[in-house]
VMD Tcl script that draws the C-alpha trace (Angstrom):
set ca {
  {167.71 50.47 -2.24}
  {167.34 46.97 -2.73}
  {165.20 45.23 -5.03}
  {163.73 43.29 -1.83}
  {163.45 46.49 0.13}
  {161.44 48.06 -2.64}
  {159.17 45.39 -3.17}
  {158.22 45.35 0.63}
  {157.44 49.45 0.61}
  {155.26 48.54 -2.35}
  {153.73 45.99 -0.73}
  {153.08 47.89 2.02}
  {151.81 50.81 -0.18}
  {149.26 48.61 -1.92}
  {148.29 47.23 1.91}
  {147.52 50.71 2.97}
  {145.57 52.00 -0.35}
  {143.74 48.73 0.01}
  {142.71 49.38 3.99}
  {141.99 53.28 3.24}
  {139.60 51.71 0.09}
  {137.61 49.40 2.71}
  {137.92 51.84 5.23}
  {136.26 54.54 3.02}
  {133.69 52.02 1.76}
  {133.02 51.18 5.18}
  {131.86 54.43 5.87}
  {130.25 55.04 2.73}
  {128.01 51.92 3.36}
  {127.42 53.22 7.38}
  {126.28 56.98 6.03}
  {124.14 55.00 3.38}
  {122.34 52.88 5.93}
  {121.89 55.82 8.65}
  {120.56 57.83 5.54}
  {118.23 54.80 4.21}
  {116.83 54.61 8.20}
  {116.20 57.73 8.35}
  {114.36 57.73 5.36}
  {112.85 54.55 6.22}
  {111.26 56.27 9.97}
  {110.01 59.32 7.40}
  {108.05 56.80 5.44}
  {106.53 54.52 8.40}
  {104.50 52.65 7.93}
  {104.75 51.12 4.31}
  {103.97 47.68 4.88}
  {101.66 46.24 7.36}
  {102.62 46.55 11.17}
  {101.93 43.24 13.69}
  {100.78 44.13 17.04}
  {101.60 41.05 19.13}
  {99.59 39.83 22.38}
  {100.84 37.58 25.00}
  {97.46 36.57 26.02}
  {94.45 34.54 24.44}
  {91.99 35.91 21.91}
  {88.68 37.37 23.63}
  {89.38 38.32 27.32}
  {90.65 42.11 27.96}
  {94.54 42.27 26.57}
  {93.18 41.28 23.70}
  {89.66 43.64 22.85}
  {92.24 46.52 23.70}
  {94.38 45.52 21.08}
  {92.09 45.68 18.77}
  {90.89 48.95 19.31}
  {93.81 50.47 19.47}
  {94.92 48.64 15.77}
  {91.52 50.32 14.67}
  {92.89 53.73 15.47}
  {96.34 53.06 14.21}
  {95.30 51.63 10.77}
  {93.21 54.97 10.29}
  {95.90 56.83 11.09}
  {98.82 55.73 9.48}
  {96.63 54.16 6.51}
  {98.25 50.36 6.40}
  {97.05 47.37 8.52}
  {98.15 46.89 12.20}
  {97.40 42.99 12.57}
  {96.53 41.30 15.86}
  {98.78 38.03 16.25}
  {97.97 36.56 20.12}
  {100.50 34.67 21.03}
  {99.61 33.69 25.16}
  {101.44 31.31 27.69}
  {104.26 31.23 30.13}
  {102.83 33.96 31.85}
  {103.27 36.22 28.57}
  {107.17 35.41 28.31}
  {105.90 33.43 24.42}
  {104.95 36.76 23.22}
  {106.96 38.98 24.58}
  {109.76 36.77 23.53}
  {109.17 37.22 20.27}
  {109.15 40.34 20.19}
  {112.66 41.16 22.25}
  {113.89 38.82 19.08}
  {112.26 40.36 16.18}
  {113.68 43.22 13.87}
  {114.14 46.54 15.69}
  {112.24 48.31 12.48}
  {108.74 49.20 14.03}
  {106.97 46.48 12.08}
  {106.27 44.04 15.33}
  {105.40 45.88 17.92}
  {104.06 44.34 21.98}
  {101.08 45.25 23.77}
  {101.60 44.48 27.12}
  {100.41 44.38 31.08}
  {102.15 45.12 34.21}
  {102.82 41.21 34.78}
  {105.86 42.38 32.22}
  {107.77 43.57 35.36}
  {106.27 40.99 37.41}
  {108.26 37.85 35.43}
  {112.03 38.80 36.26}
  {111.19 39.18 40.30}
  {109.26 35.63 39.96}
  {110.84 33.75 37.48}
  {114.53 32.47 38.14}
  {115.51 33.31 34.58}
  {113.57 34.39 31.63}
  {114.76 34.83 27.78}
  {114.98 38.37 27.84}
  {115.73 41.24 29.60}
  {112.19 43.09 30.07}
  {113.72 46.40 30.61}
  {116.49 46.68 28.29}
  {115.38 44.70 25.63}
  {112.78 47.09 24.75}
  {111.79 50.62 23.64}
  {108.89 51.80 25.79}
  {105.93 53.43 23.00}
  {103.13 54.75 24.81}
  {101.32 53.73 28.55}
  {97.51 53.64 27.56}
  {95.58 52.84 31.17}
  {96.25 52.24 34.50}
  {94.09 49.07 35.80}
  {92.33 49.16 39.32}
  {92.19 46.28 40.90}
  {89.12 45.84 43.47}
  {89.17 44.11 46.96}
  {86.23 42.21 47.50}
  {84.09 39.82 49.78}
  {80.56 38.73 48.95}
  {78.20 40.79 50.97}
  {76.88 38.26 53.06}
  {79.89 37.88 54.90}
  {78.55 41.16 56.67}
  {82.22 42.47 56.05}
  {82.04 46.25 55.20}
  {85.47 47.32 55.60}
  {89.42 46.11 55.67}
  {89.32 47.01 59.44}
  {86.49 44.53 59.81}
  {87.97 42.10 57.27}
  {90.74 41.95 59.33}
  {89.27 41.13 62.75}
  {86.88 38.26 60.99}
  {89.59 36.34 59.21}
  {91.22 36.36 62.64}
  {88.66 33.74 64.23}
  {87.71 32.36 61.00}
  {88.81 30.41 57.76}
  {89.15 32.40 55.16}
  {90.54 31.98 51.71}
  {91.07 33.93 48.92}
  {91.26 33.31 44.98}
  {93.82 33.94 41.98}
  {94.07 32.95 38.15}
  {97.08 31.13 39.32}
  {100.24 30.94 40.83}
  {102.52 34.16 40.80}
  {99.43 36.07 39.30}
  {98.34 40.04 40.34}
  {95.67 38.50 42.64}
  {97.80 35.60 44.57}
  {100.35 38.30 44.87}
  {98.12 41.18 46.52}
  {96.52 38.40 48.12}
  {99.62 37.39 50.00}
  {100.81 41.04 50.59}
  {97.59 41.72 52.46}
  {97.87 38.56 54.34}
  {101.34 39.79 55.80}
  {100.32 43.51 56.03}
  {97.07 42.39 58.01}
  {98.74 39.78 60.02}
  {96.45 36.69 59.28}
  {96.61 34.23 57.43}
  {94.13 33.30 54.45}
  {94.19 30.14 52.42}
  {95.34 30.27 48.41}
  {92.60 28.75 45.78}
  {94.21 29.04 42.47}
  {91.46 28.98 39.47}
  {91.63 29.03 35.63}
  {90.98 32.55 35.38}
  {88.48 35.59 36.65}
  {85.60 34.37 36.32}
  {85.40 31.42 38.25}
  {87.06 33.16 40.82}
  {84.09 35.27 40.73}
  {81.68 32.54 41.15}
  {83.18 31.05 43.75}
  {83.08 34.17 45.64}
  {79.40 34.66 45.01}
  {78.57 31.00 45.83}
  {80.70 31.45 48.68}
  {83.33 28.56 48.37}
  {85.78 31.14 48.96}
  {86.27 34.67 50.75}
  {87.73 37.22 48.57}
  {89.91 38.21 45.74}
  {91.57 41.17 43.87}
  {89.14 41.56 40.95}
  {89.06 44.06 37.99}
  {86.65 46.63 37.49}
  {85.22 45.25 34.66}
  {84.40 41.61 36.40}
  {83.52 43.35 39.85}
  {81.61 46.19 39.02}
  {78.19 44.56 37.96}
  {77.70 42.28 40.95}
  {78.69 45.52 43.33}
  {75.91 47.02 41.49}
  {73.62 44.64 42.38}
  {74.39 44.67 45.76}
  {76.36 40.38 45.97}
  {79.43 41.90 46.13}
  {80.64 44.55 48.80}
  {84.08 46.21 47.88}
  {86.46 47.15 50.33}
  {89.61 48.67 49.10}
  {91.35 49.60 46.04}
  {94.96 49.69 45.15}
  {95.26 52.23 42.46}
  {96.63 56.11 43.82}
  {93.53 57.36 43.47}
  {89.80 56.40 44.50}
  {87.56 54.90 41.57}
  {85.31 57.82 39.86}
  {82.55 55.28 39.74}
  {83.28 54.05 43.76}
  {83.89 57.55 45.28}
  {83.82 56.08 48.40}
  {85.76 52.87 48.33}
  {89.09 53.89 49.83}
  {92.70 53.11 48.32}
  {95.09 51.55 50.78}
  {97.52 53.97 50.84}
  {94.52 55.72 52.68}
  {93.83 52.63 54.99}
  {97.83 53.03 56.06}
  {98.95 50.30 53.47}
  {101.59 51.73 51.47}
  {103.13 48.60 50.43}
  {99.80 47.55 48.32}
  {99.74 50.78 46.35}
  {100.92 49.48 43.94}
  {99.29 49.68 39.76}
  {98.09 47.56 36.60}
  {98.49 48.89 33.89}
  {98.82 48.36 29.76}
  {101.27 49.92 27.75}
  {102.74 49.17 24.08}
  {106.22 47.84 23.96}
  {108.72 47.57 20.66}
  {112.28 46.16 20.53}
  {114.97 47.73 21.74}
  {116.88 49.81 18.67}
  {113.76 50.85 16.70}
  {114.35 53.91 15.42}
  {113.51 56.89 17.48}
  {111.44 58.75 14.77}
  {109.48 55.65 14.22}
  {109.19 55.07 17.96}
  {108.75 58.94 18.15}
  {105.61 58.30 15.59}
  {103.78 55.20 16.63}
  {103.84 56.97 20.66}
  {102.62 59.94 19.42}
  {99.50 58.16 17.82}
  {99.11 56.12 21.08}
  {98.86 58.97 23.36}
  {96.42 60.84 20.67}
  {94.40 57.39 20.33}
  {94.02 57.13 24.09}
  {93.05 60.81 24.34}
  {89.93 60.22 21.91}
  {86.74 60.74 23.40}
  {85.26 57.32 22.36}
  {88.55 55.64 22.74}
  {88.57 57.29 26.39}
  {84.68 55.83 26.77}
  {85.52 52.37 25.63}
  {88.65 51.82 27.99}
  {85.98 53.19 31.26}
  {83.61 51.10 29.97}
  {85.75 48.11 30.47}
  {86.70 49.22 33.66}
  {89.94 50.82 33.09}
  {91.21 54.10 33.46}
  {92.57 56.23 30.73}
  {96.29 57.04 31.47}
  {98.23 58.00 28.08}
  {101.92 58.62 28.69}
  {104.49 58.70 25.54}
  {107.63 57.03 25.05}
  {109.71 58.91 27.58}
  {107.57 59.18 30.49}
  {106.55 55.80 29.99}
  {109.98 54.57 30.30}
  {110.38 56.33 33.34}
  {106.90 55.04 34.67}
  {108.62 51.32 33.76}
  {111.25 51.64 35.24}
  {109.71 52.81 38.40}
  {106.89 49.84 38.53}
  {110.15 47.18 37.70}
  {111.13 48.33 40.86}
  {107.74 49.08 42.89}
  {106.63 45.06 41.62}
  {109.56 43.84 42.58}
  {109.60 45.08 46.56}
  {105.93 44.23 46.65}
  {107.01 40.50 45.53}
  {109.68 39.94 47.74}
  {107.41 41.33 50.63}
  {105.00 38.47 49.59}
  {107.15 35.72 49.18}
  {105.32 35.18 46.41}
  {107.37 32.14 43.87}
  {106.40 30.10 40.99}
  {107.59 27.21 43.45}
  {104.72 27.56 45.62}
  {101.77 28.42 46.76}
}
mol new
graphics top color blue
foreach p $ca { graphics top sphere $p radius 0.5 }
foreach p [lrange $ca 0 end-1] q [lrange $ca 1 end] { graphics top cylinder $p $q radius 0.2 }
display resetview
């Protein structure tokens, strides 16, 4: 053998003890990291957790939040922080969350106008299905059709034939909103044709209604419920599956031969995709048993909402069935941030 062919095997000997060297550290360093994960998820929560929330301090999103951070802190023993972080129609928020570390330490509460964005917007910065790991579904939201009862209007039947010989308009928190999309949907499904009055959020809706600058709306529970009580407000329908315990005799539309408007709010807790599944496992486990408390279940009906805990599978299954339940019910609408 030549001295030239001998220094190339040894070359090549040295090349392939180096490779097998990286090679093994390589997989040294991946068994340390799956091991330090692992023991990391064991160990949740060691530091504070941040609970972020697309929407402003003060109105609903927000208040649940908070009560739910209540029950986490006692349970896991370390601070769950609210950060709000509204506008774009939630996409700031939730944004930052698809982006943040996948360690259990920033974690989304959101609302169904999560599966909304994608069928309204033309392109948004994340994916809202795959860029997340579904935790725990908390409530479902009814959503209350309603005309001020001086209209004389005491069912969708009758609804239907007035707004037929006159003017009637209806009001939304804005553009591509829950309301201006049911609002739209009924429109189509009732065959008339109602005027859009966007407004700066539920409330004023609500007073316009009661000072009757406009005809109806999609409200919440929480905002509707005291003025049906005292008798200014007269509801007609409700879009959840299942009749209101505290209206037993309002009737859903599915009921009323309206399929297409069966369709849910709802608030759920979100974190980003690749989170470990032992520390997803843990924080939907506490969800579900937080929702199930007896005070926690009094606080959500209080506000109007319905207790609905689901954990981390089921809820992704849930998700994945309102992604595609929103999205028919928007196209049906025409509904687009372009217009009205």
């Amino acid at each position: 053998m030549s001295d030239a062919t001998a220094s190339l095997y040894k070359t090549r000997g040295q090349n392939i003890m180096r490779a097998s060297l990286l090679l093994a550290s390589g997989l040294a360093a991946a068994v340390l990291s799956t091991v330090g994960l692992a023991a990391q998820a064991a160990d949740y929560p060691v530091r504070p957790v941040t609970i972020v929330v697309p929407a402003p301090p003060g109105g609903l999103t927000d208040t649940t939040a908070r009560l739910f951070a209540d029950k986490l802190r006692e349970k896991f023993g370390q601070p769950f922080i609210i950060e709000n972080k509204p506008g774009a129609s939630l996409m700031i928020g939730t944004n930052a969350v698809a982006k943040a570390a996948p360690d259990g330490y920033t974690i989304l509460l959101t609302i169904s106008t999560h599966v909304q964005n994608p069928h309204l917007q033309k392109s948004i910065p994340y994916d809202s299905v795959k860029d997340f790991a579904p935790l725990a579904l908390i409530n479902l939201t009814p959503v209350l059709f309603t005309v001020n009862s001086k209209l004389g209007v005491n069912s969708v039947a009758q609804f239907a034939t007035a707004a037929k010989t006159g003017n009637f308009s209806y009001g939304s928190f804005g553009v591509g909103t829950t309301p201006h999309i049911l609002g739209r949907l009924l429109a189509k499904n009732l065959g008339i044709e109602m005027l859009h009055v966007p407004f700066k959020g539920e409330a004023p809706v609500m007073n316009e209604i009661l000072a009757g600058q406009i005809t109806t709306s999609f409200l919440s529970p929480m905002v509707a419920m005291p003025h049906i009580r005292a008798g200014t407000l007269t509801p007609l329908a409700v879009t959840s599956p299942n009749r209101m315990a505290e209206l037993p005799d309002v009737p859903t539309f599915k009921e009323l031969g309206y399929p297409s408007m069966d369709i849910t709010s709802w608030t759920g807790f979100l974190a980003p995709a690749g989170t470990p599944q032992d520390v997803v496992a843990k924080l939907s486990d506490a969800l579900v048993q937080a929702t199930k408390d007896p005070a926690m279940e009094k606080r959500l009906r209080d506000s109007g909402l319905v207790p609905h805990p689901l954990g981390y599978q089921e809820f992704g299954s849930f998700m994945t069935e309102q992604y595609k339940r929103w999205g028919e019910a928007i196209r049906e609408s025409g509904v687009t941030l372009d217009g009205a």
